[in-house]
N, C-alpha and C positions, 0 to 999 in steps of 0.2 A: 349504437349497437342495437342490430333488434330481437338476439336472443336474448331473454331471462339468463342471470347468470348459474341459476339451477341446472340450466340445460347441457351450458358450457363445462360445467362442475361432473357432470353424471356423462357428456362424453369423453373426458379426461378420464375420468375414473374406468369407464369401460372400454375406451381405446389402448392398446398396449404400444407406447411408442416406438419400441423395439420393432415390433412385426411392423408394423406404417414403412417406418425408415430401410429396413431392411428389402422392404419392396423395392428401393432404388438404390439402395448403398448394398450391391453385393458381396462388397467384402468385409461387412461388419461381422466384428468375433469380440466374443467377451472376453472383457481384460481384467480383472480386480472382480471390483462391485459393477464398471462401467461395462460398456462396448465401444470399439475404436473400429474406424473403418478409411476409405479415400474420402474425401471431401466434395460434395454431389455436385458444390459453389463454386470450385474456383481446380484450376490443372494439378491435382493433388498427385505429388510422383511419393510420397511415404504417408500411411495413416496419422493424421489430423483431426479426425471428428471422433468427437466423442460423445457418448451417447449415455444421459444418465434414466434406467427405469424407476431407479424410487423417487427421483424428484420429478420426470416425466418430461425434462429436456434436452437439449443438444446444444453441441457448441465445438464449433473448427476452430485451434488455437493455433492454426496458420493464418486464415481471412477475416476468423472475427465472427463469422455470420452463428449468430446464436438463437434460440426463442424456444419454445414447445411444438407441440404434434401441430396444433392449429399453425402454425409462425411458419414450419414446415412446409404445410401444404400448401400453403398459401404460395411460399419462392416454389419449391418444385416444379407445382404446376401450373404457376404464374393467374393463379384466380385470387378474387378478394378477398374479404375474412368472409364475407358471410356463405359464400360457396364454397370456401373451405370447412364452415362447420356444417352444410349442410353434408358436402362431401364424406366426410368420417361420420355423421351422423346415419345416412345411410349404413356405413360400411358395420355401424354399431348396432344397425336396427333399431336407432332411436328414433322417436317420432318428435320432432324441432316446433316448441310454440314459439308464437310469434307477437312482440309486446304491440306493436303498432298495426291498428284495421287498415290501414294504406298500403301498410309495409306487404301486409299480408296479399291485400289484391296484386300488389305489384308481383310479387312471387307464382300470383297464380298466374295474371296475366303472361308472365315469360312460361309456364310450362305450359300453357294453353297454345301460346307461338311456336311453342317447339313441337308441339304435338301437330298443330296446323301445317307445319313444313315439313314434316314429315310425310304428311299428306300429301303434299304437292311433290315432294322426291318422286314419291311414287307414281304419280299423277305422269311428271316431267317421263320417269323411266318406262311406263307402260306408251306413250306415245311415241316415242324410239323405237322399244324393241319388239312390240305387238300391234303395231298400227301402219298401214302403207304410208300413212303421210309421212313417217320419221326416216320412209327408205333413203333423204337427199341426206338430212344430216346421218343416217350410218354410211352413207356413202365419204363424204366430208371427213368424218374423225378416220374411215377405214383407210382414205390416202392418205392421214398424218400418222399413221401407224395405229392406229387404237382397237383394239380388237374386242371382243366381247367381254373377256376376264377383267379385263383395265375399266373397263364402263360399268361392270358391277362393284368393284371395288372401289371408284372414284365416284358414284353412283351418278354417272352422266345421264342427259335426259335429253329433250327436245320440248321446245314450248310451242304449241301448233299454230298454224298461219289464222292470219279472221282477229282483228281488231279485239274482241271481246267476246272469242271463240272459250278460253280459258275461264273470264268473269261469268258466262252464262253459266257453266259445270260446275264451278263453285258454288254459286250462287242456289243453284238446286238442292246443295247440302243444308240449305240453312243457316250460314253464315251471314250476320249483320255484316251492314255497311263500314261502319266506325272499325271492327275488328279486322276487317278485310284491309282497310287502309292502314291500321297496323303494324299490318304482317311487314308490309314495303312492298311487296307483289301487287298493289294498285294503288292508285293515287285517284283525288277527286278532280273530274271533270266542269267544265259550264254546267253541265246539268247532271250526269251521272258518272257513277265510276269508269275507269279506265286501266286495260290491261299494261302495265310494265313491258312486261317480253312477248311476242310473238314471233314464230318463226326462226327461232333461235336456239345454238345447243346449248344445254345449260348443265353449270358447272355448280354444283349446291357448295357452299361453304360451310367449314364446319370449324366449332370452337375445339379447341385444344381436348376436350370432354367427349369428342366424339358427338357434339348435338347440332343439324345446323341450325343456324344462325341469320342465312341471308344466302342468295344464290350473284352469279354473275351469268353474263349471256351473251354469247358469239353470232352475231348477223350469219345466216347462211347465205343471202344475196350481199356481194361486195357494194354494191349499188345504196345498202340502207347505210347511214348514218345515226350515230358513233359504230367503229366496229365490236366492240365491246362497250355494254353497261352491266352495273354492279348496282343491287339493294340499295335502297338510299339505308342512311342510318335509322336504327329501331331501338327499342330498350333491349332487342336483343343481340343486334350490331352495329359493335363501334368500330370504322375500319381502319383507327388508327391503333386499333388493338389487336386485331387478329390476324392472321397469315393464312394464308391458302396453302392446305397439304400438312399443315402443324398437326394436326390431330392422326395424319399418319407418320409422321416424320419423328415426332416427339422421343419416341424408344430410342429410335434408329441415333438421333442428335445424341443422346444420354449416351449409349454401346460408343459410336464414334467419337463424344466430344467435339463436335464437330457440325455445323450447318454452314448448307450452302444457298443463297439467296438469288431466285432467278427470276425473271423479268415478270413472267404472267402463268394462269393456269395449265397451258400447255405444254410449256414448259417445266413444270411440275410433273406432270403426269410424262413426260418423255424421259426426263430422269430418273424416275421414279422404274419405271418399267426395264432399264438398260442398268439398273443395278445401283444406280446413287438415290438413297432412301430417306438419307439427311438432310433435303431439300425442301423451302418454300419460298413462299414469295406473296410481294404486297397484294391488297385485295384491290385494284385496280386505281393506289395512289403509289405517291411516292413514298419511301422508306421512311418511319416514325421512333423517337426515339423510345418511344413506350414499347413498340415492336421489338427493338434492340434488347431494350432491357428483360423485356419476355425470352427470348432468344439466349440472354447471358444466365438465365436461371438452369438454362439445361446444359450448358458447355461454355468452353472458356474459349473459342476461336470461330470467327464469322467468316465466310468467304464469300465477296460478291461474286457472281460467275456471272460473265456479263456476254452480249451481243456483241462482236467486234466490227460492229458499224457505228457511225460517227452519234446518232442516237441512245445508243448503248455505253460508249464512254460520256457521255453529259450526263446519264440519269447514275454512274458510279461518282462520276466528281461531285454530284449533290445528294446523294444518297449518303458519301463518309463525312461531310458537315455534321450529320445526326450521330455518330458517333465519339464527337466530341467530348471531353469530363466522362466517360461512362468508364468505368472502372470495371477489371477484370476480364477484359474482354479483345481480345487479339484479332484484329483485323486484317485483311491482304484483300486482293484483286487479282482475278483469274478471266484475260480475257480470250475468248473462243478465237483463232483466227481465219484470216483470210472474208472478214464480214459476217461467218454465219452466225446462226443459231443454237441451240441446242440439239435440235430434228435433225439439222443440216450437219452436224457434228457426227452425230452417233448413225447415221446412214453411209459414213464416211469411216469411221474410226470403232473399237471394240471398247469396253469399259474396264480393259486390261490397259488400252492408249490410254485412257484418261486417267487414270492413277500416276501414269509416268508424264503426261500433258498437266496434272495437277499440280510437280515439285515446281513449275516455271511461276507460279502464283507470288505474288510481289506486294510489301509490306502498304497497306493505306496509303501512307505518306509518300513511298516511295513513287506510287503510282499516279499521286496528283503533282510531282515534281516531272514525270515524264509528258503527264496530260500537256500542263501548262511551258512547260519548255521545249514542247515540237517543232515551234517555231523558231524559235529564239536567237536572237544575233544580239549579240553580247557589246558589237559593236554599236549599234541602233542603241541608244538612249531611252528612246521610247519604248521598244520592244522588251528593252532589260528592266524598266519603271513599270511595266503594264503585268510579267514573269511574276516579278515580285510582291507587287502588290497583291494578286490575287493568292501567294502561296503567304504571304504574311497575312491578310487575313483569313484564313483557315490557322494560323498557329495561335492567331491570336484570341479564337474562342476557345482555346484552354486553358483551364485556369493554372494549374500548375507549374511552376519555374521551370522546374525539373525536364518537362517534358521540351516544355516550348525551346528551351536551350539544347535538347536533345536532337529536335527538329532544324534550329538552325545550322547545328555542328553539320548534322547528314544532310542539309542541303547545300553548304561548304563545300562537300565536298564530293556531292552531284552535279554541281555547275561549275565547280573552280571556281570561285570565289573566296576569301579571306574570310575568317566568320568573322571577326571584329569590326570589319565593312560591312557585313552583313547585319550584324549586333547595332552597328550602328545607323543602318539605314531600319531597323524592323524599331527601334525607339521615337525614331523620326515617324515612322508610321502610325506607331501608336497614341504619341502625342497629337498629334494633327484629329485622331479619332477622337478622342479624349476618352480614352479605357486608361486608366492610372487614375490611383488612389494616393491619395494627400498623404502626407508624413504625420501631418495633427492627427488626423482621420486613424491611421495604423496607431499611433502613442493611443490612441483614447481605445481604440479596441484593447492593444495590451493590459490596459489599466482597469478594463471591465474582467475580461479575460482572466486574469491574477486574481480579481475580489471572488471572482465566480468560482472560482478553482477553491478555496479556502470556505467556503462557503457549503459548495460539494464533502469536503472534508468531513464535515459536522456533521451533514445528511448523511453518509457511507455507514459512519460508526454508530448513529439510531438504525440504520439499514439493517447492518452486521447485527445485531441486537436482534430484531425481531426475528431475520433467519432462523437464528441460533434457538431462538423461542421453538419457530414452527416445527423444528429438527427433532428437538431431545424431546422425549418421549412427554415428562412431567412439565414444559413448558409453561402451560396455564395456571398452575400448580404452584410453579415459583414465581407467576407473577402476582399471585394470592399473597405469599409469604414473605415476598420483597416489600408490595404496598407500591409498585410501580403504577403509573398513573398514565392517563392517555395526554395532562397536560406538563407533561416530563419531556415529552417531546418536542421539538424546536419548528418541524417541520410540518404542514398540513398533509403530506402522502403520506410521512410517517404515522402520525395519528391516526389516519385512515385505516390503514394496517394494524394499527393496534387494535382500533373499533374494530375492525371486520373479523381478527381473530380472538380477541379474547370476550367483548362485551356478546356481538353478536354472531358468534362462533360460526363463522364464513368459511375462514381458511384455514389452509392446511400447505403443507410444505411445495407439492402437486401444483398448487391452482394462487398461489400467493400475487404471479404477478398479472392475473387477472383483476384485480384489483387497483391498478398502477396506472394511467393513462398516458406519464411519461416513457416513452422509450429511451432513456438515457438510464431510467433507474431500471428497466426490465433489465436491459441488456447489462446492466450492470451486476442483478441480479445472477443471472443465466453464471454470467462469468467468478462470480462469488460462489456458488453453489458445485462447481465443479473443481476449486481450489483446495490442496491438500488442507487446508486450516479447519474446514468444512466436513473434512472426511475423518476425522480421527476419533478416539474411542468417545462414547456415550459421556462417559464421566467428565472427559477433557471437554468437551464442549458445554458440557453444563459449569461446570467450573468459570471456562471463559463467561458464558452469558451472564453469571453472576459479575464478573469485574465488569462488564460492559455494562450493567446495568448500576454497579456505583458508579460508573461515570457519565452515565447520562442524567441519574437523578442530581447529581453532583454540579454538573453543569446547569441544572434548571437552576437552585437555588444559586451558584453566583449569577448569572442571568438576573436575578430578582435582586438580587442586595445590588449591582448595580446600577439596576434601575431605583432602587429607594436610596442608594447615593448620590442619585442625581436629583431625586425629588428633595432630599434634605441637603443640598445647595441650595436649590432654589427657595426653598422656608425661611432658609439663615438670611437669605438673602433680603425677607418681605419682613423677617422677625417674627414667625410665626414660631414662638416655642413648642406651642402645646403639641402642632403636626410633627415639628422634630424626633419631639420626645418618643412618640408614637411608632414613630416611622426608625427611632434607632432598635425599640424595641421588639420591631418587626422583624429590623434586618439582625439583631440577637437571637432570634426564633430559628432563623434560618442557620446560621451557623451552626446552631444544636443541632440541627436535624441534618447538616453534612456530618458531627462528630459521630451520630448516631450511625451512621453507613460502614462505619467498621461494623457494627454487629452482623451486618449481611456474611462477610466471612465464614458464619457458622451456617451457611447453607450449602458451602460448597464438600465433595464428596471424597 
């Protein structure tokens, strides 16, 4: 982490999580103490989320997805933690220190970049639209339909002909060599730097934030090779993270529930302009599942919209591989007919046809079961061994029973096949691969699995305890008058928690699981704190926290007389009387001081 946790602390505090959330959940309405609204996560058809302001989290008890304002911004709008708190930090007018002098240049270094590309947007759009040299590419985008409006709002540009025609203007501003190379906009030569783009319209990328990031660039002579290049990677772009058009698509995805993923930047921008706004597409790779999963933070349904040329169906059948184990997220395949495009579609058809050319869209699976059985003769051996091979392994990089049986039933009964032949030809397949886990293997997981469950138990009810502390008002107060101790606790997060809130007075009920590093106890957390047990009157919960706290103090001391049971075996054992006698007198201490734990009773109200 490279904020101070002061900082995290003081944007909790002045962030209201209500107003954040409601920025994207518009149908959140106060219920009780809470706010319930649809679920931003997952196809929510009845309110699900719920939204607490006095503890300052959220949690859907349809999908599960729970955390705070940061936790929030983070899935939303698919950034990391640390531009998630800068994000609210902004939004709060805080000014964000930064613990690491590395950490810190690196943060400058990426605003320094965005500022530098900005530059060059501009740089890219005045040579377009103010300069005779850009009249071939306005000529170019004008035959693809691109008109002026579309090219300020996509902010297209042109990179002008001359090898090092671009490097020279830059270079006039003052910009070092190293920073230049940087950007991605040059690279180093034998002897000096070298321009990336010339002579190319250019398409700036942008993050989901609205900042670019990295540009791509279209040869205006078909003669130059590659026809399209893209930014090499930068600390400011990963391109197996970003999507071209996400940063205007993003609303549009959230209103719809709904994106559609199309082959390149053109194709973005032609849907975009004919009315489908839900659109993007990879920055000039293939489909990534990091992509996907950005994509499933804003809507619960992906549609490939693909080319219906034979190029176009290979990049959908490896495109839904990536789709694999990704939960929440609804897949189909929508292909254009008769070969075209997108351009070639809507020249042809109105965005009134495509709505009713949309219902024809066909489940994932259902789509790689048509790909690979075009051919197919049933009677061929070969043909019927080669069909299923390639649909058995796609079933078989799922992990889950459920599915994969679900995939062999409907391809049963897409080829007419028996699924128990089928079942038994996809076992065959998979043993030959050797994906299958041993039965020892599964028995010794179960057997972890169970301790680890029993285990959690013990950690829940210290958990339960401290909540209950951070909660009621006199918390710290009765942990004074208990004589509750930080080594009462069994577990080291536990302790943690007790240090941070009562020695060194950290926490508070708000900011408790910033302090937590596992995500099994946040989330465990989140889901504790919005349970009726949690919400009931003042007195009832301090009542509880006293009985939770004889049984946690309760549990240290047998913990300890078992362990001086076993030391006074092993004494008897050596004939050590004098450590015996010691060690029974110890464990006599201890029993007094659990008899003494009824007096705690007289704290409760």
């Amino acid at each position: 982490m490279i904020f101070s946790k002061d900082i995290i602390k003081e944007i909790k505090e002045r962030v209201d999580i209500v107003s954040i959330i409601g920025e994207y959940v518009y149908s959140l309405k106060k219920s009780g103490k809470n706010w319930i609204g649809l679920c931003p996560f997952h196809n929510d058809k009845t309110p699900s989320f719920s939204v607490s302001q006095d503890y300052g989290i959220y949690k859907c008890f349809a999908c599960g997805e729970s955390g705070d304002v940061i936790k929030f911004v983070e899935k939303i709008e698919g950034l990391e933690f640390t531009e998630a708190v800068e994000f609210l930090a902004r939004k709060a007018n805080i000014s964000v220190e930064y613990q690491s002098t590395g950490e810190q240049k690196t943060i400058r270094k990426k605003d320094d970049l965005i500022r530098f590309n900005d530059r060059i947007v501009k740089l890219f759009q005045h040579f377009l639209l103010e300069r005779e040299e850009g009249q071939d590419a306005l000529d170019y985008l004008k035959k693809r339909g691109i008109d002026h409006e579309i090219i300020n709002t996509f902010k297209i540009g042109y990179a002008p002909k001359g090898y090092n025609r671009l490097l020279s203007i830059i270079q006039k501003k003052g910009f070092k060599d190293d920073f230049l190379v940087e950007s991605g906009i040059f690279s180093r030569g034998d002897r000096d730097l070298k321009t990336l783009f010339f002579d190319r319209v250019m398409f700036p990328i942008f993050n989901y934030r609205n900042e670019c990031v990295g540009f791509g660039g279209r040869a205006l002579n078909n003669d130059i090779k590659p026809k399209y290049i893209n930014s090499p990677e930068t600390i400011l772009y990963k391109k197996s993270y970003n999507l071209y058009g996400m940063n205007w698509a993003k609303e549009h995805i959230q209103k719809e529930k709904k994106v559609f993923i199309v082959e390149g930047y053109v194709d973005v921008i032609t849907c975009f302009k004919n009315g489908i706004k839900n659109v993007v597409a990879p920055c000039g790779t293939a489909l990534t599942k990091e992509q996907i999963k950005l994509l499933g933070r804003y809507c619960g349904e992906i549609v490939v919209l693909l080319d219906g040329d034979e190029a176009g169906l290979k990049g959908a059948v490896k495109a839904l591989k990536e789709f694999a184990n990704i939960e929440n997220v609804k897949t189909s395949v929508l292909v254009i007919p008769d070969g075209m495009d997108p351009d070639d579609y809507f020249k042809k058809y109105t965005i009134d046809d495509f709505k009713n050319f949309e219902k024809e869209s066909i489940a994932g699976f259902d789509f790689l079961v048509f790909y690979h059985s075009r051919y197919l003769d049933k009677t061929d051996y070969q043909s019927l061994s080669g069909t299923l091979e390639n649909l058995f392994d796609y079933i078989n990089i799922w992990e889950s029973e459920i599915i994969r049986n679900s995939f062999i039933e409907k391809l049963s009964n897409l080829i007419d096949i028996e699924k128990g032949v089928l079942l038994k030809e996809f076992n065959s397949f998979i043993n030959k691969s050797k994906n299958f886990v041993k039965k020892e293997e599964i028995k010794v997981n179960l057997k972890e699995n169970k301790e680890e469950s029993i285990l959690d138990k013990i950690k829940k009810r210290e958990i339960d305890l401290l909540l209950l502390l951070t909660i009621i008002s006199d918390g710290k107060e009765l942990i004074k008058r208990s004589s509750l101790k930080k080594e009462h606790f069994f577990y080291p997060d536990t302790q943690n928690i007790y240090c941070n809130f009562f020695e060194n007075n950290l926490i508070n009920k708000q900011n408790v699981i910033d302090y937590i590093d596992d995500d099994k106890i946040k989330n465990y957390i989140n889901e504790r704190l919005f349970s009726i047990e949690f919400r009931l009157d003042e007195n009832v919960l301090r009542n509880s926290a006293v009985d939770r706290i004889k049984d946690v103090i309760k549990k240290y001391y047998v913990r300890l007389n078992e362990e001086i049971t076993e030391k006074i075996r092993l004494c008897e054992l050596y004939k050590d009387d004098e450590t015996v006698k010691e060690l029974q007198e110890e464990k006599t201490i201890n029993i007094s001081e659990i008899l003494k734990l009824s007096k705690l009773q007289e704290l409760k109200k």
